[in-house]
C-alpha positions in Angstrom: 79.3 -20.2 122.4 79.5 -23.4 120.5 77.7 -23.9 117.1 76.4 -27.9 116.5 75.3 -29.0 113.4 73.6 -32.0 112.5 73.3 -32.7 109.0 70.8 -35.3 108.4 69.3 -37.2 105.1 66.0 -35.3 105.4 66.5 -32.5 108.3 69.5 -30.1 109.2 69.3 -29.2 113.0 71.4 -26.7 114.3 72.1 -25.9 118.1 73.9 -23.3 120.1 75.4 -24.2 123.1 76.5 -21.2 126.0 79.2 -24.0 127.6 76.4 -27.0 128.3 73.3 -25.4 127.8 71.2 -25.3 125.0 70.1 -21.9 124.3 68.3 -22.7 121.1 67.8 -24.8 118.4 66.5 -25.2 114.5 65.4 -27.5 112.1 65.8 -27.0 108.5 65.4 -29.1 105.3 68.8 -31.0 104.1 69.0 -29.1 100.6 71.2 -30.8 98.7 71.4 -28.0 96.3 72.6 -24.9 99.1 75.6 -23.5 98.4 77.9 -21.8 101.7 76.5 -18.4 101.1 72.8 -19.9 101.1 73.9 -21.6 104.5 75.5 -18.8 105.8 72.7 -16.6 105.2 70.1 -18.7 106.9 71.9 -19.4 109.7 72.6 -15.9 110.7 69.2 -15.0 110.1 68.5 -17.5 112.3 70.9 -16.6 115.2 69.8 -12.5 115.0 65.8 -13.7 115.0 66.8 -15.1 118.7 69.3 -12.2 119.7 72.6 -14.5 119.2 75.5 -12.6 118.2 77.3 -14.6 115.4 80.2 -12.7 116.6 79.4 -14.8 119.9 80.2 -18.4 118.4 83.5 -19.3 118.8 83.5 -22.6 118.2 81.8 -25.5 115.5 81.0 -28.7 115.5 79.6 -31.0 112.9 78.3 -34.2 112.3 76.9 -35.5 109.0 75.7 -38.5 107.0 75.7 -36.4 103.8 78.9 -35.5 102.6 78.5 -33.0 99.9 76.5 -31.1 103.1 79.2 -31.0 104.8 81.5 -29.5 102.7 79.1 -26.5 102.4 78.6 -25.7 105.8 82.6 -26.2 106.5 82.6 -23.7 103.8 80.3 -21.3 105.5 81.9 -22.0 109.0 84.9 -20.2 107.6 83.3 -17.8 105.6 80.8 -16.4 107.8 82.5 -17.5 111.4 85.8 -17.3 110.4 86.0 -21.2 112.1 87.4 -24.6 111.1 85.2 -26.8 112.7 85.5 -29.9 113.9 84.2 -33.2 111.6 82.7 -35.5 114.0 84.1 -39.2 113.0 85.5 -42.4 114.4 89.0 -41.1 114.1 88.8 -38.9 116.6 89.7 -39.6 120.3 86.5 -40.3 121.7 87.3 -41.6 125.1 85.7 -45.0 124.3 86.7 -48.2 122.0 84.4 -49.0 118.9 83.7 -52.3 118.8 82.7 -52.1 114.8 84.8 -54.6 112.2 85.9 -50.8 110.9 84.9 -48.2 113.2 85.0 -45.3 110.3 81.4 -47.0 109.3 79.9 -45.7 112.4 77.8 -42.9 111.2 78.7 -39.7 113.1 75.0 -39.1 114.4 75.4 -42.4 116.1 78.2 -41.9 117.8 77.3 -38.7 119.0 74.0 -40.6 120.4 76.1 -42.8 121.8 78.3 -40.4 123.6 75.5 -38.2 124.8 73.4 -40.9 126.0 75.9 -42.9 127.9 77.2 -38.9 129.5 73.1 -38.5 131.1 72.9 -42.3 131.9 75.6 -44.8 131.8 75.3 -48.2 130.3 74.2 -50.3 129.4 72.3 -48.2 127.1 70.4 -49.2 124.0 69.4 -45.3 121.8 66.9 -45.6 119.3 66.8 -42.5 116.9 64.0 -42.5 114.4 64.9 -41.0 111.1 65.7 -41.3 108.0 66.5 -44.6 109.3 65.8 -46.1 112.3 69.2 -47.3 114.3 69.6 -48.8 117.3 72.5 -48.1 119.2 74.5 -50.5 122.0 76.2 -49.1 124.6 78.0 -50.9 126.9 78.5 -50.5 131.3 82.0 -49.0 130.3 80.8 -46.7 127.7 82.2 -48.9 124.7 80.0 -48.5 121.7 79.0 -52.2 121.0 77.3 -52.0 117.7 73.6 -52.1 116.7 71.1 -52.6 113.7 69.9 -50.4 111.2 66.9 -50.6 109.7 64.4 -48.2 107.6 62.8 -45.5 109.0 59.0 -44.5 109.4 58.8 -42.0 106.9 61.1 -43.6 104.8 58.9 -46.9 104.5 55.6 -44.6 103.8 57.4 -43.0 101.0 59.1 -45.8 99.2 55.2 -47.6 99.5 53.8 -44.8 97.8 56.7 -44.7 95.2 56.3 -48.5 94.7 52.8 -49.2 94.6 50.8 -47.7 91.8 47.4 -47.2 93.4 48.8 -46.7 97.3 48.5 -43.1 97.9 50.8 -40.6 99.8 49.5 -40.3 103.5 49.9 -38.4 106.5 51.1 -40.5 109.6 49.2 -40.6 112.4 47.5 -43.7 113.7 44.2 -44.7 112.3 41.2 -45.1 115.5 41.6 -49.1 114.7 44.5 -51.6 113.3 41.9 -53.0 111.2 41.8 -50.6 108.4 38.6 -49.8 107.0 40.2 -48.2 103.9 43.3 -47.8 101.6 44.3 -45.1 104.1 43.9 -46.2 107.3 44.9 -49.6 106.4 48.5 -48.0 105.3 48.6 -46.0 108.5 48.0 -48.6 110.5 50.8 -51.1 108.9 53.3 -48.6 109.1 53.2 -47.0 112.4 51.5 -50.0 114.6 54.4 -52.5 112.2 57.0 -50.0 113.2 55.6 -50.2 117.2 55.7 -54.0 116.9 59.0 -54.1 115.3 60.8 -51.9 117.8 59.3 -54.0 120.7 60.8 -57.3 119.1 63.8 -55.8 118.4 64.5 -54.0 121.3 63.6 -57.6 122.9 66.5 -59.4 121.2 68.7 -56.9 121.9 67.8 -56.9 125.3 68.6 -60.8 125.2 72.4 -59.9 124.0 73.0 -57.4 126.4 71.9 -59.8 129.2 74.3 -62.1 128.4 77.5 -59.6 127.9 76.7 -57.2 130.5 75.0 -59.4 133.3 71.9 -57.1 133.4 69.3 -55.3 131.3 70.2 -51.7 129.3 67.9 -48.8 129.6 66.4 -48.0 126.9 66.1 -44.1 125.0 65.0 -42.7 121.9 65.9 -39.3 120.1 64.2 -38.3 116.4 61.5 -37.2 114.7 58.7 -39.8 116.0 60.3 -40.4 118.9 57.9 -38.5 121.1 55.1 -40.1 118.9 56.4 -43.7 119.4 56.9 -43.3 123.5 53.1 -42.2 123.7 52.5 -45.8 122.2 55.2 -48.3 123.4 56.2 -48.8 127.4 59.5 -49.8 125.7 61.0 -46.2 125.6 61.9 -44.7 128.7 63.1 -41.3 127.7 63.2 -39.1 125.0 65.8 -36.8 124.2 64.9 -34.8 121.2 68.7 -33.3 120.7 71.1 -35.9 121.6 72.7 -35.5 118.3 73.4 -31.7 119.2 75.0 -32.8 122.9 76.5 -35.0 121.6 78.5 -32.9 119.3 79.3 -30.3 122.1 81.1 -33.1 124.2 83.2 -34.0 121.1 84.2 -30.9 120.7 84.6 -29.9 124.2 86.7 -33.0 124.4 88.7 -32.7 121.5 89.3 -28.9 122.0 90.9 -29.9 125.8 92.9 -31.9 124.1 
């Protein structure tokens, strides 16, 4: 069995894999602060509440965007696994070209998306993942990751409102019964989730544009993340979601990279 981790700003999500299936899955809060022997702990609490033999991983992949993160969970891959695992990143051969001015930029979650996506259906492909950030991802006919944009993510622009803004309160995201807010509330709610609807429509429309012209036809169009599932619901944009792209994406890297 393979062990994927995805080490996230705000979420950890781990994943075994018995070859290509997904036999289960967590998510657990990034703790900057957990040492190896915290990790280690939870994770094989985790495996025995779902009758998964630690013993029965024999392989470990990671990808992170938080690199004190990773060092503690390569630390408990050894510890508690007795496995080096493998660091997902640019330098590895991942059967495509990075088109990126430097290619070890690309954040390791959106390559994986990138991988996994194109792997269930081709290119072009455009992969939205909603999290800490929101990125969209480009992939080309040929599987060539093209690039994409970056911007900031749901939760992430509720929170720094709050922080900013004296008298704007902390709120709960979920979309008010009208877009003209009748309250501080409501009025919040409805500027972030129904600004972040509209902003992935026009985006997802220039990108569109781009694609067009390079690949001679339009990309599909999936999403992965925390909202995801919310922001399908509400926008005809999204054809698919796939909650753990991150976590295929990291077994095919590894799978790859362990063939050789």
């Amino acid at each position: 069995m393979l062990l994927a981790i995805d080490i996230g700003n705000t979420h950890t999500v781990f994943g075994v894999f018995s070859n290509e299936k997904l036999k289960a899955d967590w998510r657990v809060s990034s703790n900057p602060q957990r040492t190896g022997d915290e990790a280690g702990t939870q994770l094989q609490q985790l495996l025995a509440a779902r009758a998964i033999d630690a013993s029965a991983i024999t392989d470990i992949g990671i990808s992170s965007v938080v690199p004190n993160l990773t060092d503690v969970y390569v630390d408990t891959a050894g510890k508690y696994f007795g496995i080096t695992p493998i660091i997902i990143d640019s330098r590895l051969d991942l059967g495509i070209a990075i088109r990126y001015t430097d290619p070890t930029a690309v954040g390791a979650d959106r390559l994986c998306n990138a991988l996994a996506g194109f792997a269930k259906y081709g290119g072009p492909l455009i992969v939205v993942d909603f999290g800490t950030a929101t990125t969209y991802d480009v992939i080309a006919s040929n599987g060539d990751y093209l690039g994409g944009v970056i911007a900031p993510g749901i939760e992430t622009s509720a929170a720094d409102l709050h922080r900013r803004a004296a008298k704007l309160p902390k709120i709960e995201l979920h979309l008010p019964p009208t877009v003209i807010g009748v309250d501080t509330v409501s009025s919040m709610q409805a500027g972030i989730l129904w600004g972040a609807i509209d902003s992935l429509e026009g985006m997802i429309r220039r990108l569109q544009e781009e694609i067009r012209k390079r690949e001679g036809k339009k990309a599909r169009v999936i999403a992965t993340g925390g909202f995801s599932e919310f922001i399908r619901r509400q926008s005809p944009v999204i054809e698919a979601c796939e909650p753990t792209l991150v976590l295929d994406g990291v077994r095919i890297i590894v799978q790859r990279v362990r063939r050789g």
